[in-house]
C-alpha positions in Angstrom: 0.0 0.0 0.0 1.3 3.5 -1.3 2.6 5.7 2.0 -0.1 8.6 0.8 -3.0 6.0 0.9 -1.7 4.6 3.9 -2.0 8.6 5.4 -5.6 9.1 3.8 -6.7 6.4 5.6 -5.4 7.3 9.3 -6.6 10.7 8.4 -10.0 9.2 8.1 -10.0 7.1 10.9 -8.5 9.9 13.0 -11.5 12.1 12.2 -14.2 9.5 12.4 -13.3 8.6 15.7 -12.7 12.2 16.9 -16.5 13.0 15.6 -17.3 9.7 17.2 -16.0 12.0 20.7 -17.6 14.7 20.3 -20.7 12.5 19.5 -20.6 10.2 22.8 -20.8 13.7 24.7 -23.7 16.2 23.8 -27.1 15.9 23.9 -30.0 17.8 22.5 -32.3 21.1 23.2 -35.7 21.2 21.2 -37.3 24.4 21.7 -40.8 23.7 19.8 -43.6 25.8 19.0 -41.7 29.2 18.9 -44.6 31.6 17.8 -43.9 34.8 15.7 -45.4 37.4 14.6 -43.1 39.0 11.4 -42.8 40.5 8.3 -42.0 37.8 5.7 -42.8 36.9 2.0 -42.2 37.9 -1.7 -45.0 39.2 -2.4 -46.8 42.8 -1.9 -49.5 41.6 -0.1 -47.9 39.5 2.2 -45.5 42.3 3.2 -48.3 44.8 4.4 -48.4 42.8 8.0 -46.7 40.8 10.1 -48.0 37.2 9.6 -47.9 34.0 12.0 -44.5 31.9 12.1 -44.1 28.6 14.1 -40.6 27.9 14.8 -39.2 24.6 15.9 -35.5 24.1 17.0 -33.8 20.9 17.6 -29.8 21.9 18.5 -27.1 19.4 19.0 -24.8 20.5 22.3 -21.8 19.4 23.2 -22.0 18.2 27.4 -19.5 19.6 29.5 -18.3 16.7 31.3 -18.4 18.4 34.5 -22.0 20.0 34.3 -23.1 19.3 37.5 -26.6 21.1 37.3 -24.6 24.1 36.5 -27.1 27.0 34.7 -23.8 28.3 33.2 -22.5 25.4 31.2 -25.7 25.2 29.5 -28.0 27.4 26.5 -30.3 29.9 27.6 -33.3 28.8 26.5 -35.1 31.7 27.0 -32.2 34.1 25.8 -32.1 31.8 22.6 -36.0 32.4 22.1 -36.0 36.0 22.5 -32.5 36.3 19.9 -34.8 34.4 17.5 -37.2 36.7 17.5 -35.4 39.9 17.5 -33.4 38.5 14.4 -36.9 37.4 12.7 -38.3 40.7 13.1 -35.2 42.7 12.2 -34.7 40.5 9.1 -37.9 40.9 7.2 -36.7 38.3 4.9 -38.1 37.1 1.3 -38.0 33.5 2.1 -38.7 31.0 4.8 -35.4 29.5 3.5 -33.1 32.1 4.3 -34.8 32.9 7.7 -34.2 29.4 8.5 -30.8 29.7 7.5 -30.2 33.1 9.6 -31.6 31.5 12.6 -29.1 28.5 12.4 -26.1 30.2 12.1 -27.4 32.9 14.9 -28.0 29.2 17.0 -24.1 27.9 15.9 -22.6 31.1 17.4 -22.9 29.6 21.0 -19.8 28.3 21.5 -21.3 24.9 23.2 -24.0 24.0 20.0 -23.0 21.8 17.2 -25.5 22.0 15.1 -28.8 23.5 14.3 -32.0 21.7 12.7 -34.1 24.8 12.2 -38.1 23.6 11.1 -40.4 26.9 10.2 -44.0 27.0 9.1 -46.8 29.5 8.0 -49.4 28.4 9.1 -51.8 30.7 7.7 -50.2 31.6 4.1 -52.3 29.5 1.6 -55.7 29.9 3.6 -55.8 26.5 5.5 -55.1 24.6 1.7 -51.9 23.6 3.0 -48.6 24.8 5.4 -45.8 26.1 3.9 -42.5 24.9 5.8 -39.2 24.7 5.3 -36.0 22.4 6.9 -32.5 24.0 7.5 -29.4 22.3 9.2 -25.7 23.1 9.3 -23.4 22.0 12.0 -20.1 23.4 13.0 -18.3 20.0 12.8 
């Protein structure tokens, strides 16, 4: 076996078990049901008002080992409710997408969450036909 494959492969193995680590030692925060009142949409009419947004967040943490029921080793979940909404508001954006997006990377700047699965919905946008919704998630691994 060639000395570069040979390198390749310890590299992978290196980093598979290292993710592996980092794995073995989080846990998760859902914060469901986030309700919002904002601007948001493409179109004229849907600009004029703020409309209804349901936001669910499901963020991957990494555990201190020695959290010891200690409030400061942990996310505010109150603190990340009310940066969510101040970001919403502020953004105005076009798209459920890019809101979505925003709100993940605003999530991934704690220095203790991994990732971000960001789930947002209007409920009230096509008149009860259907709900629009949309999936994000990015991870700082």
């Amino acid at each position: 076996m060639p000395l570069i494959d040979s390198i390749d492969k310890l590299a992978c193995i290196l980093l598979s078990k290292t993710r592996k680590q980092n794995m073995q030692h989080s846990y998760k925060i859902f914060l469901r049901d986030l309700h919002i009142n904002a601007i948001i949409g493409v179109f004229p009419e849907e600009r004029k008002a703020p409309q209804a947004l349901r936001v669910n967040i499901e963020l991957q943490v990494a555990k201190n080992k020695n959290l010891a029921d200690d409030y400061s080793k942990v996310p505010c979940y109150k603190l990340l409710c009310e940066e969510i909404e101040i970001l919403t508001i502020k953004l105005q954006p076009q798209l459920l997408e890019s809101l979505a997006e925003e709100i993940a990377k605003l999530c991934l700047q704690h220095e203790v969450i991994m990732s971000a699965k960001i789930d947002i919905e209007k409920p009230q946008a096509l008149d009860g036909k259907a709900i629009p919704a949309v999936q994000v998630y990015l991870d700082n691994l």
